[in-house]
N, C-alpha and C positions, 0 to 999 in steps of 0.2 A: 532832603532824602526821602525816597517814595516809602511807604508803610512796606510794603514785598521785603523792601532790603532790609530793614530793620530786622524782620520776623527771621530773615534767612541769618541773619547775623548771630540773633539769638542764641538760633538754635544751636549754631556751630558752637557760642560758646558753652551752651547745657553740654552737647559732647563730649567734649574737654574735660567740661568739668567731672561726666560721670567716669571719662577714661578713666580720670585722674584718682579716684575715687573706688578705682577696683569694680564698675560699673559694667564690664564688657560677659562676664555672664548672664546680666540680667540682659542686655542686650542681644547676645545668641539666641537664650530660651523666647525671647520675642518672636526670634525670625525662624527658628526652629516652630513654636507653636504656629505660626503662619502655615507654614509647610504642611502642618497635622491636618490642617481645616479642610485641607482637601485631598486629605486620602478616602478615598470613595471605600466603602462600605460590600463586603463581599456578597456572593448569593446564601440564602437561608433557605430551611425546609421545614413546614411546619403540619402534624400530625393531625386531622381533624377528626376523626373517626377510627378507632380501633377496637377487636374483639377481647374478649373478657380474657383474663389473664385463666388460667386453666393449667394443669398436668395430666398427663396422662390420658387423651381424647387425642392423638394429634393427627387421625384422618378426618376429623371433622376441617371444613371451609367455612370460613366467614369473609367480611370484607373490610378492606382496611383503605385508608383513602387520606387524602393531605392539599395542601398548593407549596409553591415555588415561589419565591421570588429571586428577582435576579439571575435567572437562571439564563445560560448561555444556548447559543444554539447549538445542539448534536446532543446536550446533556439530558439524561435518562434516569430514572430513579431505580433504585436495587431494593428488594426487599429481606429482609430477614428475622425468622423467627425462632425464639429463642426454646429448646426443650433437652438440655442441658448443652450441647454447644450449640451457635448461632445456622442456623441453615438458611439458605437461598429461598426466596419463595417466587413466585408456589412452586414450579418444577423445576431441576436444577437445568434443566433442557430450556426454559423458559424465564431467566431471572430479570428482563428486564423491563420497567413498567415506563410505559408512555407519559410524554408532560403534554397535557391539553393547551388549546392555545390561549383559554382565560387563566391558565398557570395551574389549572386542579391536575389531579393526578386519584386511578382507584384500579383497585385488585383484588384480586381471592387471595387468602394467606389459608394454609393449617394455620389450628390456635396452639396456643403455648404459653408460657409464664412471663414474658417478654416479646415487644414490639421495637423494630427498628429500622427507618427509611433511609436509605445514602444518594445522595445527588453526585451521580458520577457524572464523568468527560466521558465525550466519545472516543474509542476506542478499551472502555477500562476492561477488564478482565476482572469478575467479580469471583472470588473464594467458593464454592460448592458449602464449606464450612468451616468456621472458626471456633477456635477458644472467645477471642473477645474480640470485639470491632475495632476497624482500623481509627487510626489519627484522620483530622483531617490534612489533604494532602495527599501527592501521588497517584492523581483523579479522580479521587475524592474531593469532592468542593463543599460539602454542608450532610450534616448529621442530626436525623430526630430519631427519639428513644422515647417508647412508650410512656414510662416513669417519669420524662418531663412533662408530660401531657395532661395530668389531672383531670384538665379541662374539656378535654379531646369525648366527641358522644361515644356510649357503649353501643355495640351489636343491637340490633333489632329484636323486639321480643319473637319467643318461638311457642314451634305447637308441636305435637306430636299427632304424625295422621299416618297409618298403616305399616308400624314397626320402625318408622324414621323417625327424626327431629326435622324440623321445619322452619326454614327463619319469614318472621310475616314482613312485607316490604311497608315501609310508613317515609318513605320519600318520594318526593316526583319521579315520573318517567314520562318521556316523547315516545313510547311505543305506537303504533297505529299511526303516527304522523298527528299526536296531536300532545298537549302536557297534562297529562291526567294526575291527578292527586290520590293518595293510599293512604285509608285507618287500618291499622292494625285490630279494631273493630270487625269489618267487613270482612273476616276469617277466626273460620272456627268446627269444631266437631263437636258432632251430638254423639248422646246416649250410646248408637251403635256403633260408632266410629265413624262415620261416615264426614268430610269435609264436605262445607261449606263458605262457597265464596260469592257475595254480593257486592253491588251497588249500591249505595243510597246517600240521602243526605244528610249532611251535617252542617249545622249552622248556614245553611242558605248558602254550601258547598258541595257540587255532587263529586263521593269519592270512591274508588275502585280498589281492588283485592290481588294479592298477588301475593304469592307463597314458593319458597326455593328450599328445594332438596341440601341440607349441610353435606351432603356427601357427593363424592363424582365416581360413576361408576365405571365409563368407560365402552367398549363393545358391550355389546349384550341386546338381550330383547327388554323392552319396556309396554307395559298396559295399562292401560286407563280403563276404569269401568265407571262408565259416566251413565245417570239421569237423564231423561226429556231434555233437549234441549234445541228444541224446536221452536220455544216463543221467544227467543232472545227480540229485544225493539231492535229497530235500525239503528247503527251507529254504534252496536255495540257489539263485541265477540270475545270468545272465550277459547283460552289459547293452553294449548300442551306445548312444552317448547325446551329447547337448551339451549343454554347459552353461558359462556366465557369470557369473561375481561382479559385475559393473559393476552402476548401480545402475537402469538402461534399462530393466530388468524385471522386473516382481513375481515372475516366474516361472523365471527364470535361464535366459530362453531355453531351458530342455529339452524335447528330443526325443527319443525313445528308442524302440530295441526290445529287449524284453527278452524274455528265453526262460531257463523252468523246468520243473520238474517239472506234469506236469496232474495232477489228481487222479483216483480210480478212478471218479468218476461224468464228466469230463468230457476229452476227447481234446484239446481247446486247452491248450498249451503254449507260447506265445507270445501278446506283443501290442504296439502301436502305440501310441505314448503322444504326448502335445501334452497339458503339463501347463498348468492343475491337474488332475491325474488325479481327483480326487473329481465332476469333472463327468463324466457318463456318457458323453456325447457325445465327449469327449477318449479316449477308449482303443477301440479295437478288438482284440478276440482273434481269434486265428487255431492251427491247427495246423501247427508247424514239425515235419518229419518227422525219421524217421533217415536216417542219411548225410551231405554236404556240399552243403550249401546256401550261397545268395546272399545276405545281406539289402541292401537299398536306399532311398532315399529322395532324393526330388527335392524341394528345398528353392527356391519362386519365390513373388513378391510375393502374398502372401492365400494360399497355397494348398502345401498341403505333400500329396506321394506317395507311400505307402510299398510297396513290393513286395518279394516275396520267390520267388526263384528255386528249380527243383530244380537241385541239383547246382552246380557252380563256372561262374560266368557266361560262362570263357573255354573251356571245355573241348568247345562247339558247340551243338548246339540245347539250351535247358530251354525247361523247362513254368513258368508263374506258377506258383504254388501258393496265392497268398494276396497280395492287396492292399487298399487304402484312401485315402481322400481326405479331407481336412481343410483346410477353409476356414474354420474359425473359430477364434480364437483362434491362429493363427498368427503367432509373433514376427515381429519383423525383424532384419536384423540388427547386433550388437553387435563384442564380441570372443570371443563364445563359442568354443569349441573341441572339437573330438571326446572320446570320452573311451570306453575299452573297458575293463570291471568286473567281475571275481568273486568273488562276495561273498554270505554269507549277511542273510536277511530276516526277519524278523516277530521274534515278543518272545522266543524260546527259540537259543540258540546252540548250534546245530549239534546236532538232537536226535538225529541217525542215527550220529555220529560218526565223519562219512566226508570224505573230501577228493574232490577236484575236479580236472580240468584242462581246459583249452578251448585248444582251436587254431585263430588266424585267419592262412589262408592269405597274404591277401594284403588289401591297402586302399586303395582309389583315389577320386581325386575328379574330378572334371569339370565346367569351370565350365558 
């Protein structure tokens, strides 16, 4: 008799025996536990970054941000934030926040005393506002709550420059087509109020400055009273801009003027942006001078106006130096927010190996 049939024989009679034996539950719970092994595991959502928990502020913006995993295709993140029932964020016209394709996911929120992500299906229909957050389930697929997050980093430190609050940026950005690094160092006000934002180095890293308005104001006029800034090196510029994460615009809402170095065949040094800047018709250049100029822009329904001042707009008569008009492609508005930048551009970092400084005197809006 071969060994095979022996082993087969055996077992039959273990079997038997354990039938016999009142054995056939511990039998089920075998093939049952088989069965568990491969129930696959659903999607999760998890919180990396959210604003300080707060009362009573709730037109202030900050940024709230997370990954996915498992996440299906069509599926979208809902946000909401808590200032005694739960509300949509950021705009109830606007609640739904994009998943990136390395599974991160980021947004403006209002702050509040509570933070909470929902990983919906396509098609969900999210609540404007609730008493309490749903179950999972019902296209809801996965739920993060501030309170489980301990872990999760607070908001960016802030400053205050020309009657706002300020949040200073201390993460990477690919602005300019290149990955520039931010201290929260490299931003600050002196004595008279006046910000300041440079470049320079740290630890045998060169880092850049960038500061956002907590607030979104919407239409209105906005001005810059800016410093010399005429000797910026090449490679580097200094940006008045807005910009929005929400998902409203393909364009993130940005406006911008930016001013760098001109090249030795051309005197413009400045230009007026309504992106997508690769349409030609979206930018105008101009020459911004030496000394302390204005820059502006009157933001109204279709039509955006950018001007630019000699000298500080309060100090008596200036001259235009330079303006523009743009009626097409003109956002509307979201939650976007101001946002003041210096920071190097194009694919070589810092080929002069110079640093920078730019001083905006003052910042006002007007509705």
């Amino acid at each position: 008799m071969s060994s095979s049939i022996t082993q087969k024989t055996a077992f039959a009679v273990s079997m038997r025996r354990t039938l016999r034996e009142g054995g056939f539950p511990l039998i089920l719970s075998l093939m049952l536990s088989g069965c568990h092994s491969r129930v696959t595991v659903g999607p999760s959502i998890k919180l990396t970054r959210v604003p300080q928990a707060v009362q009573g502020d709730f037109d202030k913006l900050d940024i709230i941000q997370g990954n996915v995993t498992g996440a299906h295709p069509g599926q979208q993140i809902v946000l909401y934030v808590k200032t005694g029932n739960w509300s949509v964020q950021p705009l109830s016209n606007l609640p739904f926040t994009k998943i990136h394709p390395d599974s991160t996911w980021i947004n403006s929120t209002h702050v509040g005393a509570e933070y909470a992500a929902l990983l919906v299906d396509a098609g969900y229909h999210p609540p404007t506002e609730m008493n309490s957050l749903p179950a999972v389930g019902n296209g809801v697929a996965a739920i993060a709550v501030s309170k489980d997050f301990p872990s999760a980093a607070v908001a960016s430190p802030t400053l205050q420059f020309s009657g706002y609050e300020w949040r200073v940026r201390n993460a990477p950005s690919n602005r300019g087509d290149h990955m520039n690094q931010y201290s929260p160092a490299n931003a600050w006000t002196d004595a008279q109020g006046a910000l300041h934002l440079r470049i320079a180095k740290e630890a045998d890293k060169w880092t850049c400055a960038e500061v956002t308005l907590t607030r979104s104001f919407g239409y209105g006029q906005y001005f810059f009273l800016v410093r010399d800034t005429s000797r910026l090196a090449p490679g580097i510029a200094f940006s008045m801009f807005t910009w929005d994460y929400a998902q409203g615009d393909p364009n993130n809402r940005e406006m911008a003027i930016e001013v760098f170095q001109a090249s030795s065949a051309n005197t413009e040094n400045a230009q007026y942006v309504v992106q997508p800047f690769y349409v030609a018709a979206n930018v105008a250049k101009f020459a911004s001078p030496a000394g302390a100029v204005t820059h502006s822009f009157r933001w109204e329904p279709g039509k955006l106006s950018f001007r630019t001042f000699n000298g500080l707009l309060h100090d008596g008569k200036v001259d235009t130096l330079a303006e523009h008009f743009f009626t097409s492609g003109v956002p509307s508005p979201g939650v976007e927010s101001v946002r003041l930048a210096l920071y190097f551009f194009g694919k070589n970092e810092n080929p002069n190996q110079e640093g920078a400084e730019v001083v905006i005197e003052k910042f006002e809006y007007a509705p």
